[in-house]
Each structure stands twice: as structure tokens, then as C-alpha cells.
C-alpha positions in Angstrom: 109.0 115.7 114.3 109.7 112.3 112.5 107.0 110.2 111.0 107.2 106.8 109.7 104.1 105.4 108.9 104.8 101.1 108.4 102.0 99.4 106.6 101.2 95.6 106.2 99.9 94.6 102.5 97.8 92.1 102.6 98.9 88.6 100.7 95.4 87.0 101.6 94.3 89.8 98.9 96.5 89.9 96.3 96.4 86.1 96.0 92.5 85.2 96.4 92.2 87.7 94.1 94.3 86.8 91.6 93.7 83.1 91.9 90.1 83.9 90.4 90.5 86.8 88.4 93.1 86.2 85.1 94.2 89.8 85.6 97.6 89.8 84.3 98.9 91.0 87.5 101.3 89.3 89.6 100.6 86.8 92.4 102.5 89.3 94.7 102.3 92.8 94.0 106.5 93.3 95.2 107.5 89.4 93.5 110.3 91.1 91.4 111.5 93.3 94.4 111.2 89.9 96.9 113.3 88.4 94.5 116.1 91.3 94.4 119.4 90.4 95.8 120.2 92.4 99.0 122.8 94.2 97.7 120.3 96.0 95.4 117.6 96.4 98.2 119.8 98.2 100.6 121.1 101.1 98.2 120.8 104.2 100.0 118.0 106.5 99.4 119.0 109.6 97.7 119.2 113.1 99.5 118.0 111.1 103.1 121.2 109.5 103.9 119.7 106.3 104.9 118.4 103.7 102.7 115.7 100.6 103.1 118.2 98.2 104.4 116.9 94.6 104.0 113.7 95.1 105.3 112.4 91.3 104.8 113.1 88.6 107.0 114.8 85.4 105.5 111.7 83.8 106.8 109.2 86.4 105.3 111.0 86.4 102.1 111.1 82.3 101.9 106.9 82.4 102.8 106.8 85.3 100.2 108.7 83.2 97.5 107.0 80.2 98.4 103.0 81.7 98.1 104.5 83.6 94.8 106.0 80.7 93.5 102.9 78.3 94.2 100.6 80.5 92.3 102.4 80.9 89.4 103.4 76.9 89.6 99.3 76.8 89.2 98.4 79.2 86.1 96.3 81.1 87.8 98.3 84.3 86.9 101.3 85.5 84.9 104.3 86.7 86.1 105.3 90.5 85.7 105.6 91.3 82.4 108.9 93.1 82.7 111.5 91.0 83.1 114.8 92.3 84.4 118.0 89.8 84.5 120.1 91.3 87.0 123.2 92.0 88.7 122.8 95.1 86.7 123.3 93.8 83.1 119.9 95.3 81.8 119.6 97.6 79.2 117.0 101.0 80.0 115.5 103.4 77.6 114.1 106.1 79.3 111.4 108.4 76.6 110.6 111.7 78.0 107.6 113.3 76.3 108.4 116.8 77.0 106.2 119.3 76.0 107.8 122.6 76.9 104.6 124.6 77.0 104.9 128.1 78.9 106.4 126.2 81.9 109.8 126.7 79.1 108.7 130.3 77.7 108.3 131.8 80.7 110.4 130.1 83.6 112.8 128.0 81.8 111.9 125.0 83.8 112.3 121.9 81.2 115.6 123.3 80.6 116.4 123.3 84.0 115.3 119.3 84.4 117.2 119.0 81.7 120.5 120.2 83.3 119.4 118.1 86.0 119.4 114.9 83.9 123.1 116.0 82.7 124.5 116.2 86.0 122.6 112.7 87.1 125.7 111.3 84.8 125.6 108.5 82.4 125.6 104.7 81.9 126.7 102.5 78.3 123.3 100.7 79.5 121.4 103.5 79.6 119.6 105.9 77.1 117.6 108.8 78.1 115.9 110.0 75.3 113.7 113.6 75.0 111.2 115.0 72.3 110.9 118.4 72.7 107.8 120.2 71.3 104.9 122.9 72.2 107.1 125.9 73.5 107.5 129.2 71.6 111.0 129.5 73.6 113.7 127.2 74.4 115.8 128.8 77.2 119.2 126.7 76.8 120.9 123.8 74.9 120.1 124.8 71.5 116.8 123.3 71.1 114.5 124.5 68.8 111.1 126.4 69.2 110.1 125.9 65.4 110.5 122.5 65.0 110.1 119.7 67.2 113.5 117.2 67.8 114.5 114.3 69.6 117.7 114.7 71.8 120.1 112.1 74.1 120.7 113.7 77.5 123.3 112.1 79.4 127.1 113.6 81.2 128.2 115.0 78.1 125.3 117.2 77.4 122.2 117.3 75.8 122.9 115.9 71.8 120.9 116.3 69.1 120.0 112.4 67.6 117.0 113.2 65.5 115.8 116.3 63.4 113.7 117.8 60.6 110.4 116.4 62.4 108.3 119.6 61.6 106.4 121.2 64.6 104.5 118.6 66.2 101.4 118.6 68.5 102.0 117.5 71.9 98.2 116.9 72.2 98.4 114.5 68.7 98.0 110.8 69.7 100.1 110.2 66.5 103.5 112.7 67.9 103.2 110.3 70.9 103.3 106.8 69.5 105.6 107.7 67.0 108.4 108.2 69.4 107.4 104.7 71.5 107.8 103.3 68.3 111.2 105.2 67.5 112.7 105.1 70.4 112.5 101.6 71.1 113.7 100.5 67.2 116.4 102.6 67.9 117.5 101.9 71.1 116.0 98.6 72.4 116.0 97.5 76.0 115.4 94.9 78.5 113.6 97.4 80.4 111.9 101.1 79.1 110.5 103.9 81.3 107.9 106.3 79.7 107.9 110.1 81.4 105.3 113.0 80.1 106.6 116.6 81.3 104.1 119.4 81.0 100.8 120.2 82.6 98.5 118.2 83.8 94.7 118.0 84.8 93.3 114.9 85.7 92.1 111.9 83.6 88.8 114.4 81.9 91.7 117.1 80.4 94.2 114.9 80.4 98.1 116.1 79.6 99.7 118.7 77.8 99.3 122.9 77.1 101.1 123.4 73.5 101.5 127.0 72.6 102.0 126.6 68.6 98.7 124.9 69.0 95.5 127.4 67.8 93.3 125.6 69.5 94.0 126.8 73.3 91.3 124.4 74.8 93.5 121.0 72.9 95.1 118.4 75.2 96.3 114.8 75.1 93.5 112.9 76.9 93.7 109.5 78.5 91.4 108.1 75.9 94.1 109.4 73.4 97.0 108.3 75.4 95.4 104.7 75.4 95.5 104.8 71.6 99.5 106.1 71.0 100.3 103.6 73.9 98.9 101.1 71.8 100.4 101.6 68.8 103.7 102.5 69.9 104.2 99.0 71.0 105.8 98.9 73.9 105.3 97.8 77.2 106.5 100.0 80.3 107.9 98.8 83.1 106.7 102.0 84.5 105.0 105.3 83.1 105.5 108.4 85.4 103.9 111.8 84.8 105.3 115.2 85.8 102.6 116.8 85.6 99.5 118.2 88.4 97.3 115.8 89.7 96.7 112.5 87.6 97.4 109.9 90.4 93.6 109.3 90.1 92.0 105.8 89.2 91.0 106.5 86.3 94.4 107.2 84.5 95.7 104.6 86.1 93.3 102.1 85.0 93.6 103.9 81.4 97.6 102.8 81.5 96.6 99.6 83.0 97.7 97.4 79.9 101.2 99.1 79.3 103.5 99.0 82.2 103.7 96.9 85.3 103.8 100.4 87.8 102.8 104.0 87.6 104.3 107.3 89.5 101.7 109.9 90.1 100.9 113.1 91.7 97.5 113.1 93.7 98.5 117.1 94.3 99.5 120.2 92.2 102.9 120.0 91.5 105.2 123.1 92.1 107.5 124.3 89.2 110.1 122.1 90.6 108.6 118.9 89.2 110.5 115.9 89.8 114.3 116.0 90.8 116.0 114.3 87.8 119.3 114.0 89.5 119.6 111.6 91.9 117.1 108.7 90.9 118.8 108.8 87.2 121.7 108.5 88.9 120.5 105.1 91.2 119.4 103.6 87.5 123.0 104.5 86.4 124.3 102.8 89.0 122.4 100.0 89.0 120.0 98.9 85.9 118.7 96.0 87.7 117.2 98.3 90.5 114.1 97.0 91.4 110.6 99.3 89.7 109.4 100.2 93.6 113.4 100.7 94.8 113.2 103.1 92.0 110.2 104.5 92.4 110.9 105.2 95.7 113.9 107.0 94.7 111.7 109.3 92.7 109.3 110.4 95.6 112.1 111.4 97.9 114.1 113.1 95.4 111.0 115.2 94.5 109.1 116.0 97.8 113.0 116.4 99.3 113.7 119.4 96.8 110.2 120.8 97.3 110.9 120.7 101.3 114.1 122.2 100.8 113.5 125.1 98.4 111.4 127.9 100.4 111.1 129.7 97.2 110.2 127.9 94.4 109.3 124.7 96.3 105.3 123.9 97.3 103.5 121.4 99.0 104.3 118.2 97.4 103.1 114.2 96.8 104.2 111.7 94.7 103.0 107.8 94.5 104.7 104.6 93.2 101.3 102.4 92.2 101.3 99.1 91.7 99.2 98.7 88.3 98.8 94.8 89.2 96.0 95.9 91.9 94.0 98.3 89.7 90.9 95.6 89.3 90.4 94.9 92.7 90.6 99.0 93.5 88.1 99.6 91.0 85.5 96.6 92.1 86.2 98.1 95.7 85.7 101.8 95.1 82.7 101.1 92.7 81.1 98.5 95.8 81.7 101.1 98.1 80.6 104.0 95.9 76.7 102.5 94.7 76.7 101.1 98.6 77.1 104.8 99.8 75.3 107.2 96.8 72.8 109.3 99.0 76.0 109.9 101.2 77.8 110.7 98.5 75.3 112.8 96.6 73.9 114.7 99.7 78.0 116.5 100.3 80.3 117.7 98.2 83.4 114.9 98.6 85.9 117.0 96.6 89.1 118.7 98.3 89.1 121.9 98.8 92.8 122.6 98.6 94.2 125.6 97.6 98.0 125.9 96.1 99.1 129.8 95.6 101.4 128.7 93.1 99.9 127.4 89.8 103.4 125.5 89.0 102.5 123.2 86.4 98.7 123.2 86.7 96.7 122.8 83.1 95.1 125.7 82.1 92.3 123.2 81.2 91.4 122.1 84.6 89.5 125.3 85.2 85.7 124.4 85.0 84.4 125.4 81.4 82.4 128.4 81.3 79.0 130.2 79.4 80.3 131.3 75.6 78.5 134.2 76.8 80.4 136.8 78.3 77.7 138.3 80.2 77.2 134.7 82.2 81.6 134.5 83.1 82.1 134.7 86.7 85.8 135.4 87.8 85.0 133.0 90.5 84.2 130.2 87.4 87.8 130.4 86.9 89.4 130.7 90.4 88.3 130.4 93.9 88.0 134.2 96.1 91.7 134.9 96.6 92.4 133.9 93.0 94.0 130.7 93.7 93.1 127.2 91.9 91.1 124.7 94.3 91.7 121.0 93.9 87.4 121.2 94.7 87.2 122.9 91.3 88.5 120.3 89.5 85.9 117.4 90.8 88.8 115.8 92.8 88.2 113.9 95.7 90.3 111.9 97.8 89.7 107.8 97.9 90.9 107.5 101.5 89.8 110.6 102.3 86.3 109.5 101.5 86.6 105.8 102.4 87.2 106.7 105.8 85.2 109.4 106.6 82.2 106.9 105.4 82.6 104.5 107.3 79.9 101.2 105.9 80.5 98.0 105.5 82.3 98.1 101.8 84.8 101.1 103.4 87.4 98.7 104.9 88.1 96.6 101.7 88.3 99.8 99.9 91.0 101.2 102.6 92.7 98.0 102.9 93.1 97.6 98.8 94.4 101.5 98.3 96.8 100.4 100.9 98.2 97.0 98.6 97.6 99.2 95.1 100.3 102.0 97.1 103.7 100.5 96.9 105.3 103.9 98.1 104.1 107.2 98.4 105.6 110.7 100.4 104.6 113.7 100.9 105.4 117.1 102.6 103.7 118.3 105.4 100.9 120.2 103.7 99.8 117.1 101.6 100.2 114.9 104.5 96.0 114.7 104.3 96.1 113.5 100.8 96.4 109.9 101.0 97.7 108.9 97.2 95.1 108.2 94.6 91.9 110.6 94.1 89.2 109.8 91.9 86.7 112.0 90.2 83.0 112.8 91.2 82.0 115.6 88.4 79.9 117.8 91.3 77.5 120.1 89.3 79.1 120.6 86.2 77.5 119.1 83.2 79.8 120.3 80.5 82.4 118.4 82.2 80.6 115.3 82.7 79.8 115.2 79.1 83.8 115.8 78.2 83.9 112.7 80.8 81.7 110.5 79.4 83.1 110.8 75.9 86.5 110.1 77.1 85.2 107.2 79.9 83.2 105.4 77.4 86.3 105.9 74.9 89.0 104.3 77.0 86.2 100.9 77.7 85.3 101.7 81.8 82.3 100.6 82.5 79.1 101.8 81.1 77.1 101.4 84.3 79.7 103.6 86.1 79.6 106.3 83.8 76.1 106.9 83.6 75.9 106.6 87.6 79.0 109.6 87.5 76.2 111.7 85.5 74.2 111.6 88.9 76.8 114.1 90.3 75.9 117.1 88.0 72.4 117.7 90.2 73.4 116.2 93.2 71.5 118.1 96.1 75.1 118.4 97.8 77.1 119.9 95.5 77.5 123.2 96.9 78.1 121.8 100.8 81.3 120.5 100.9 82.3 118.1 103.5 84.6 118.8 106.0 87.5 116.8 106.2 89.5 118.7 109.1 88.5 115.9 112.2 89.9 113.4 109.7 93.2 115.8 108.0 94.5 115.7 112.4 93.2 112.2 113.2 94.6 110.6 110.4 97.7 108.1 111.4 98.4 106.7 108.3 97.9 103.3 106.3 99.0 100.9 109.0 95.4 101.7 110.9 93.7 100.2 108.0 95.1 96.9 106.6 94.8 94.6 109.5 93.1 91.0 109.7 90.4 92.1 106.4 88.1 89.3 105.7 88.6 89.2 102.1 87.0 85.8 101.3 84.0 87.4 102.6 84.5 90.7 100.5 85.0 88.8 97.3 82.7 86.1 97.6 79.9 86.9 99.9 78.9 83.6 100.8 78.7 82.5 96.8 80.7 81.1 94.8 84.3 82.3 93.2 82.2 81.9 90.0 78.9 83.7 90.7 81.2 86.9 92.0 83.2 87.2 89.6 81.4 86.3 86.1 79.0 89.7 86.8 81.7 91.7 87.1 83.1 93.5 84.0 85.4 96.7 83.4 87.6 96.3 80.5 85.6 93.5 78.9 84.7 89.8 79.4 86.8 88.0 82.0 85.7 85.6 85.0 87.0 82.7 87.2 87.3 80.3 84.4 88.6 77.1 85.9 90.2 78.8 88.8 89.2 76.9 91.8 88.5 79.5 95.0 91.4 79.0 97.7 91.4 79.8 101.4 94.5 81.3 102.4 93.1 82.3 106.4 96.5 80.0 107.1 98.5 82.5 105.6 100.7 84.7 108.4 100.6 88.4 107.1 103.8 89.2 108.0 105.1 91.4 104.7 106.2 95.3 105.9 106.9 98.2 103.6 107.4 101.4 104.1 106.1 104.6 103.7 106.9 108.0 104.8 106.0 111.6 105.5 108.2 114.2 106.2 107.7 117.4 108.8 109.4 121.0 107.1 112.7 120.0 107.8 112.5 117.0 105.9 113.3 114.7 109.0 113.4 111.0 109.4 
């Protein structure tokens, strides 16, 4: 049976908010893809058959421009930082990170994405550029397990541009920013794309398994990725991950300064991974293709091939998040988290989801264990029937949580996951999960301590952290709360936007200034000489879509 869910975002939101708070982002979370012709916005949506069409109004688009153009006529943000200049005339480089890992030695799956990139075709606009590393066997192409290289994968092949780089560590910061830096002396852009392939486990272990690597417990950690990022100097217009479960806050607000959008998996990812094929193809086609057009692109393509593929497909999610909205998520979730502690401390929140196929989960995510053999459990490692639970990695569901506590700080949490989600899909299994978890370390103090470090490394807030540490003897933590009333009841993100109050969210009855010049995450930032609007005159009118698809992938 067909599902569309429709959701409304929220302008009053996105531009109260940005009016007093010098975030960076843009007045309007979807200005650039407003502003894209209609040509662009109606290109068909790969493996569906039917694409977006012009879904704004000439009258919702003019109120759009207007708002957008108003607040930016006022300095009270800046504009994307990407800037693309149309009509297809920009120039991509697209840097895949691929760390072949025993995802290559054993199942030959980068090599298979690779293939997939070769048969996407190719573009004199476009360079898709791939550092392979961490695998003790490379199935096809030629690539090398001794040494780490730097290859061009387009129609004519997979082609060898850089050599003699010595066997790099996937989980060195250094290996990382090295090829930012490379790629984009090499081959500027108007426009690059950042991609890690390997395993992933959430924003405590982070990215990346390398098996030359002697130290088996070794990963690239957000903390880590926040310092290549950095000195690789470059600024994304988006940074996607195909990898397990790191569409979670906290990675997102680790990538917050370096790229404009972010495409996540809130789920386990099946050996599949991403589809490389068709949404290379759309950028091909079309350089000036809007980020969330793009994005979108992405999702289907991925959850698509999962549907499709009985055998080696699973249970599959994938978000396009709009990085612009990360600071009034995490003021939201953190209001709604100290608002809601004993609630949150008396039940276990995490998911308990089980996948039987460990596709391209990190061996890391497993909760660390005793160095005494006698105090292993088996059950440390896995749940009963030997299969990983997203529980057993601390993950728990934003939405998931938001709405199942329902208080008074629950609906601006809803309503601003709802903006931060500029596209998401999923299969029928993941249909529950909602897009973005976060992560509540439930009785495990060697993995809030592995947290912390990495936390207080990449600059969140100190009060947070030390309130996280509450989690390791919370009286709940063995009673997990059940989310099955909610997982058939739930109708999507168009129950949850509506007529919000924001003004009375963000300012409580004082002033922009008094709200705002408490509040710090990254660092020191406040209302300035921003002057506090009210835009209650403002007509809401702004759809985008989202979807979910039944087994047979139907519209």
C-alpha cells in the first residue's frame, strides 16, 4: 500500500531563529533549491519513475523569495555557503574515503560500488575521486592491498592518478585531510562532495575498521574527523557517510562547520550501501542540481536497491539533513532532555532493533567488555540469537522519544527534527525510525568515558556531557521502553509541524537577548544587535515531501 507522508516546515522557525542567532545558516533552510529553475526541480527521481514535479506555487515561491530575500537584505544571516551558478556550468569533485576493510576481503563490496560508479557514466565537469586503503584484498580493478592509492572512477574505468603513498591508516586524521587537501589542489570545483565508505558506529566509535591496522580497537572518531576536516580546507556542500548508523546529532553537529547538508543512516546498513549509479548519474547530467534534489536522489536509489534485492538487501534508511538547523535541534533536544530527566532515567529510551545481517556494522560498536576473560559474557557482545541490537549501542530515537514523552518542550523538539529533515525514506522495517537518533550511554561507563573524551574534544557543551554521565547508573537502564503503540500509531511528520508557537519557545516571555546570551554550544555567540521579529503574519504554506515505501517499493 502507498504512503506519502507531506510535511509543512516551519518558516516562522527557521527565520526567528536565525534573525537572533548569527548561526551561519541560511534564512530558509531550501533558499538554494527555491531558487532552482523548474527545469532542474522536476528531474525525474531515479528507479521510481516519477519525479518531484514543481512542487511550489508561483505564489509560495515569490513569499519564499521574498522572506529569504528580506533577511539577508538585513544581515541577520549569511547566505549558503556553497554557491552554485547554474544552468549546469558548475564544476563537482566528488572525494570518496574508502576504506575497504573486510567489507572488500571478504564480499568484494567496495569493488562492486565501484563498478557501480563506472556504469553511472561520466561528465568533463565532474571528478570522482577514491583513496583506497585498510583491506588485505582488493577483489577487481587492480588496486592494491599493500599500498594505499588514489584513483578517477568514471565511464572508462577505474584509472590510477596517484601512487607510491605507502599504506595509510584509515583511522589517521592526517590520511584524511591530506586527500581534502589534494583533491581539491588538484581538481578544484565550484562545488565538492565528501563520501566515507566503510563501517560505521555512531559519533563515540566513529568510522572506519582497517585491517593492516595492529590495533583492532582503532577508528576515525568524530573528534578526529573535526580536525582532518579542518585542515583539509575545504568546505562541503554536503558530506554523506556509507556507513551504519551515524545520522545521530552529535555527528552532525561535529560536521556542522564544513558543509551546508549531511546524508545519514539512522539504521544499519546492509552490504548494499548506497546505490552509486543513478544519483552520479543525475549530477552528470546536471551539475547545478540542487544539494536536497540530490540528496533525494541518494535515498531512493539506496532504500530502492535494498527493497528490491531479497538477498543481499535489508531493512534500510537514509536522511538528507539540513546542517543550517543543527542549533536550534540541539537547544530543543537539550530543553526537552533536562525538562524530562527522571523520565528519561527511570526507562531505557534506546531501540531495540535487531538486523540479522551485520552488513557494514563496526566491529567497535559492540559495548567494551572486562579484560578479564572470566567476566566476558557472549551476550556483552550480541543480543540472545546472536544478532547486533541498535539498544546495545546507546541509540535512541529523537522522535521516537519526543513523542512518546509528551511535555511541554516535546512539540518544538518534533516540529524542529521535522525543519532539520529535508528528505528522508525508508523501507518498511525502518518505517519506525524517524531520521536522526541521538545517544543516551545507558549503564555503560567505559563507554561514557570514550564519550566524554571525544564530546569535550569536538567543543559540545560541558554541561551536557557531564548530565550524559547520569545515564551509566540510571535506575532504568535494564527496562526498556516500549515503543510498539507508537511504531503502528505513528503517521508521519505532517502530525507534528502545525501552527508551533515558536516566539514563545524561544523567548519565553523575555527578551531575544536574555534567551539567547545563556545559551552556548560551540562557543560564545548571542543576539548581538539583532532586533526580535514577529513573523505570526507569515502564511506557512511551504510543502516538501517525504516518503516511505511498503515491500514492493510502491508510490
Amino acid at each position: 500500500m502507498r504512503k506519502r507522508i507531506i510535511s509543512k516546515a516551519i518558516v516562522s522557525l527557521i527565520t526567528a531563529f536565525c534573525l537572533v542567532v548569527n548561526t551561519g545558516c541560511a534564512p530558509i533552510s531550501f533558499l538554494d533549491y527555491l531558487l532552482e529553475d523548474e527545469e532542474t526541480e522536476s528531474t525525474s527521481t531515479s528507479g521510481t519513475g516519477n519525479g518531484t514535479g514543481n512542487i511550489y506555487s508561483s505564489g509560495t515561491m515569490a513569499a519564499q523569495t521574498a522572506v529569504a530575500a528580506g533577511l539577508l537584505e538585513n544581515g541577520a544571516v549569511r547566505e549558503p555557503k556553497v554557491k552554485l551558478k547554474g544552468n549546469g556550468e558548475d564544476t563537482v569533485t566528488v572525494l570518496i574515503y574508502m576504506n575497504g576493510s573486510d567489507l572488500e576481503s571478504e564480499s568484494g563490496e567496495a569493488s562492486t560500488d565501484l563498478s557501480e560508479m563506472v556504469k553511472a557514466g561520466s561528465s568533463d565537469k565532474v571528478n570522482v575521486l577514491v583513496q583506497t586503503m585498510g583491506t588485505k584484498k582488493w577483489t577487481n580493478y587492480g588496486i592494491s592491498s599493500r599500498k594505499s592509492q588514489i584513483y578517477s572512477v568514471d565511464g572508462s574505468g577505474v584509472n590510477l592518478v596517484k601512487d607510491d603513498m605507502g599504506q595509510l591508516d584509515c583511522t589517521d586524521p592526517n590520511a584524511l585531510s591530506d586527500f581534502i587537501a589534494w583533491g581539491a589542489a588538484n581538481y578544484p570545483a565550484d562545488r565538492y562532495i565528501l563520501l566515507f565508505w566503510d563501517h560505521g558506529g555512531g559519533p563515540v566509535y566513529g568510522f572506519g575498521s582497517d585491517e593492516w591496522n595492529e590495533d583492532e580497537y582503532a577508528s576515525l572518531t568524530i573528534d578526529e574527523m573535526q580536525t582532518a576536516l579542518s585542515r583539509g580546507g575545504v568546505y562541503f556542500d554536503f558530506i554523506g557517510m556509507d556507513c551504519c548508523i551515524m545520522s545521530c546529532l552529535e555527528v552532525c553537529a561535529a560536521l556542522y562547520d564544513y558543509c551546508d547538508y549531511a546524508v545519514l543512516s539512522e539504521d544499519f546498513e546492509s552490504g548494499l550501501g548506497w546505490n552509486y549509479t543513478p544519483w552520479l548519474s543525475a549530477l552528470y547530467e546536471n551539475t547545478s542540481i540542487s544539494t536536497p534534489q540530490l540528496g533525494k536522489e541518494i535515498v531512493d536509489a539506496m532504500v530502492q536497491a535494498n527493497v528490491e534485492d531479497s538477498y543481499a538487501g535489508d531493512d534500510s534508511i537514509l536522511a538528507v539533513i539540513d546542517q543550517a538547523m543543527l542549533r536550534v535541534l540541539w537547544q530543543t533536544w537539550t530543553d526537552f532532555a533536562y525538562a524530562n530527566e527522571s523520565t528519561l532515567l527511570n526507562s531505557n529510551y534506546s531501540r531495540p532493533v535487531q538486523r540479522e545481517d551485520n552488513g557494514r556494522i563496526h566491529p567497535l560498536i559492540k559495548p567494551r567488555f572486562s579484560d578479564s576473560w572470566d567476566d566476558f559474557s557472549f551476550s556483552d557482545y550480541y543480543s540472545e540469537e546472536g544478532e547486533p541490537e541498535m539498544s546495545e549501542y546507546y541509540v535512541t530515537d529523537i522522535m521516537a522519544v519526543a513523542s512518546n514523552i509528551d511535555t511541554a518542550e516535546s512539540s518544538a523538539l518534533r516540529a524542529a527534527l521535522d525543519n532539520a529533515i529535508v528528505y528522508m525514506a525508508a523501507s518498511e522495517g525502518d518505517k519506525d525510525l524517524t531520521g536522526i537518533s541521538v545517544t543516551l550511554p545507558y549503564g555503560d561507563a567505559v563507554f561514557y568515558a570514550d564519550l566524554k573524551r571525544i564530546f569535550t574534544n569536538c567543543s559540545f557543551d560541558a554541561e551536557y556531557i557531564a548530565w550524559l554521565e547520569k545515564f551509566v547508573s540510571a535506575a532504568g537502564l535494564g527496562s526498556y521502553y516500549d515503543y510498539s503503540d507508537w511504531e503502528d500509531d505513528w503517521d508521519g511528520w505532517d502530525s507534528y509541524d502545525d501552527d508551533y508557537d515558536w516566539d514563545s519557545w524561544l523567548y519565553g516571555g523575555d527578551s531575544c537577548d536574555d534567551y539567547w546570551d545563556d545559551w552556548d554550544i560551540w562557543g560564545d555567540f548571542g543576539c548581538d544587535d539583532y532586533s526580535c521579529y514577529d513573523y505570526d503574519y507569515y502564511d506557512d504554506d511551504y510543502d516538501y515531501f517525504s516518503y516511505y515505501y511498503d515491500d514492493d517499493y510502491g508510490w
